[in-house]
C-alpha positions in Angstrom: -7.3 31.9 3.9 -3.7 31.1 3.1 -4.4 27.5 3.0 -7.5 28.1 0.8 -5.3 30.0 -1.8 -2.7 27.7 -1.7 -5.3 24.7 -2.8 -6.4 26.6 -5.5 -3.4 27.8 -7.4 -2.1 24.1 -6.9 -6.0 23.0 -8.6 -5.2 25.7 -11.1 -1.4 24.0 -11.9 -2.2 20.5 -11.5 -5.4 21.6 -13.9 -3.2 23.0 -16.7 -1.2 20.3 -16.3 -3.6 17.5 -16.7 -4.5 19.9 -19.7 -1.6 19.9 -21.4 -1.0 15.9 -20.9 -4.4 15.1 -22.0 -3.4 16.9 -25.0 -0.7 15.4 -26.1 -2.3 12.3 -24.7 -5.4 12.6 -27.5 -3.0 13.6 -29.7 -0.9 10.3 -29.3 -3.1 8.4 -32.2 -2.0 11.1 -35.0 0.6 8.6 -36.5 -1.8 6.2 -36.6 -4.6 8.5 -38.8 -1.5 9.5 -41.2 -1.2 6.4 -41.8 -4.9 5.5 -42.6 -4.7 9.1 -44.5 -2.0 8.2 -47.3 -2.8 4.5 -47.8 -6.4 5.3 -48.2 -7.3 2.6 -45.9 -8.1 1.9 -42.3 -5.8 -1.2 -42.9 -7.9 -3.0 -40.2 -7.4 -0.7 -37.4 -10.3 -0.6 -35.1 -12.5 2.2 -34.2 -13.6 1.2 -31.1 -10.8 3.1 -28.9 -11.8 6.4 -30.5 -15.5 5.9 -30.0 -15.1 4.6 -26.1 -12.8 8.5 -25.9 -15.5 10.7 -27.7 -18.1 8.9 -25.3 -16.2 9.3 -22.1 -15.2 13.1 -23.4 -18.7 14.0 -23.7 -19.7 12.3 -20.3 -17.0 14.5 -18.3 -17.9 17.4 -20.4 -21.8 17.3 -19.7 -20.8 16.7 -15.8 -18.6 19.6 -16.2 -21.3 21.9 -17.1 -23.9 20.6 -14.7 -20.8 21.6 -12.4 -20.7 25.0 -13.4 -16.9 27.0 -13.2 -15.0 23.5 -13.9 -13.4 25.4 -16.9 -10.2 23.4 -17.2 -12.6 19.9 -17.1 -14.8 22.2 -20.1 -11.6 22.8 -22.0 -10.0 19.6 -22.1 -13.2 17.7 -23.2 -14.1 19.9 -25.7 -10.9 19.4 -27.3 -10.7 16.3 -26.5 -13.9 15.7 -28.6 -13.3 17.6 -31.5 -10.1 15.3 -31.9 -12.1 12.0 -31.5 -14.7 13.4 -34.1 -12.0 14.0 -36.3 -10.2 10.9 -36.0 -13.8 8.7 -36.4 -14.0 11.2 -39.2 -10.8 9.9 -41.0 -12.0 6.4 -40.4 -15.2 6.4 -41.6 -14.2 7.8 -44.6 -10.8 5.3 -45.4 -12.8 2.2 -44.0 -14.5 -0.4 -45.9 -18.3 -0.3 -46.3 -19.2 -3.1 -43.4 -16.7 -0.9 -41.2 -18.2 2.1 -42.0 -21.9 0.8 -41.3 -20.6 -0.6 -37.9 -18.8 2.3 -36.5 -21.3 4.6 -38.2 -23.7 2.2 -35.6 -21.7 2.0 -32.6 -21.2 5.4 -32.5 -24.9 6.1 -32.7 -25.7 3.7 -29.9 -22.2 4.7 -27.5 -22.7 8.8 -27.7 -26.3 8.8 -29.3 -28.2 6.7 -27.1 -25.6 6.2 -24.2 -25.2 9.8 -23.5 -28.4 10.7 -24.8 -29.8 8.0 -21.9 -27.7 9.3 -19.3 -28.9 13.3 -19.9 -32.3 12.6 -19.6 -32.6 10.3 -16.7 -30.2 12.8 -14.9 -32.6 15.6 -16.4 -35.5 14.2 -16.0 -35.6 12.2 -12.4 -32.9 14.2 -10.0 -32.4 17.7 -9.6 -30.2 20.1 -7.7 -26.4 19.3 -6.5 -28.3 14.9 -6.5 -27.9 15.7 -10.5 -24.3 16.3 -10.5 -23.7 13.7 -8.3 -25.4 11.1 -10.4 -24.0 12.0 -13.1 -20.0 12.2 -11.8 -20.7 8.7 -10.0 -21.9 7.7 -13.6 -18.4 8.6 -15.2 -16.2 7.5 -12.1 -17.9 4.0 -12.9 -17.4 3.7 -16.8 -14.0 5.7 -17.0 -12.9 3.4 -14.3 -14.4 0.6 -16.8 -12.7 1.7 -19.9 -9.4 2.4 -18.6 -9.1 -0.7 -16.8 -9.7 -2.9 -19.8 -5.8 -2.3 -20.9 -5.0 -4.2 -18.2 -5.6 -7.5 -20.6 -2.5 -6.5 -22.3 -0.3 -7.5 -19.4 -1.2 -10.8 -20.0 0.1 -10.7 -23.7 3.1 -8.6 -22.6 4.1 -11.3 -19.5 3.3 -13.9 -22.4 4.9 -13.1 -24.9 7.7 -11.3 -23.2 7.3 -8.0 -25.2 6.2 -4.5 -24.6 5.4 -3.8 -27.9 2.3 -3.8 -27.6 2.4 -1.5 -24.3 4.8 1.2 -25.8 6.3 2.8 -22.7 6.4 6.7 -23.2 2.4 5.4 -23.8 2.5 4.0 -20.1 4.5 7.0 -18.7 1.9 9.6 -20.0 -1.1 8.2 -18.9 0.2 7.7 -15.6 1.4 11.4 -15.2 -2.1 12.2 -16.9 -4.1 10.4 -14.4 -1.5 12.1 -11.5 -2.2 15.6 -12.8 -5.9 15.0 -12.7 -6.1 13.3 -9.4 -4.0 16.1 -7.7 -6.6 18.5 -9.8 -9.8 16.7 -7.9 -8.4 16.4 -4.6 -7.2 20.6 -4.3 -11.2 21.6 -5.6 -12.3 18.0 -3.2 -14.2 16.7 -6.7 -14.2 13.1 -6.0 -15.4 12.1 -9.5 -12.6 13.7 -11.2 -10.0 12.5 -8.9 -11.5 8.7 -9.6 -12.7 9.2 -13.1 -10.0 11.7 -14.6 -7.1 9.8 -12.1 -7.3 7.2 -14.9 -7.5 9.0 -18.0 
């Protein structure tokens, strides 16, 4: 009984923890959108980032309510998508037309279609606890995807021997992100999270 207490007010910290990071994690691009906001232009910035975000927010917050009582997954992703609307928001507006119509088009296919896709097969052909398993394997798979593409900066940072373009206090968060969030999975033993959140 002790034991079973102890693992979930350590879930319940390492939760609010991973809450709190995330935060200031999503919030990490706001320079960035200021930036776009008083030149009136999205200066070339891409949106892709911010579209690849929204889509993996929505993923973990659709497998959070399969889940049922994942509340700090729920809160997290809700935020975390309101931001990433916002931001795509900003962009859309500020960007030039062929930007517009390609975002406006990526988004459509990424959170439209791809999230669209994955609720109905999970829907549709599984039921029961097989649903939420599908559909956690599903975002273990592309969160481990997304968040492994980064890795191609190394080579520019070991070429040109720079980490400008891997800011450190960048680094440092998402590592403590993904610890919070690993520790989170393994104290409520939720696999997916611990893979799939473990690398925010």
């Amino acid at each position: 009984m002790l034991a079973f207490l102890n693992a979930r007010f350590l879930a319940f910290v390492f939760g609010l923890l991973g809450n709190i990071i995330s935060f200031l994690v999503f919030l990490a691009p706001l320079p960035t959108f200021y930036k776009i906001y008083r030149k009136k232009s999205s200066e070339g910035y891409q949106a892709v980032p911010y579209m690849v975000a929204l889509f993996s927010a929505a993923l973990l917050l659709y497998y959070a309510v399969l889940k049922t009582n994942a509340y700090m997954i729920i809160s997290i992703n809700c935020i975390g998508c309101f931001i990433e609307i916002a931001y795509l928001s900003i962009y859309i507006f500020y960007a030039p037309k062929n930007a517009k119509i390609s975002t406006l088009t990526c988004i459509s296919i990424f959170n439209v279609c791809g999230l669209g896709t994955v609720m109905l097969i999970s829907l549709i052909l599984v039921k029961g606890p097989k649903r939420v398993e599908l559909v956690g394997w599903i975002c273990a798979v592309i969160n481990l995807a997304v968040f492994a593409a980064p890795l191609s900066i190394m080579r520019r940072v070991i070429r040109t021997k720079s980490v400008e373009y891997m800011p450190f206090m960048l680094s440092f968060s998402l590592t403590l992100c993904a610890t919070a969030w690993f520790f989170y999975g393994f104290f409520v033993n939720d696999f997916y999270i611990a893979v799939s959140k473990g690398h925010f």
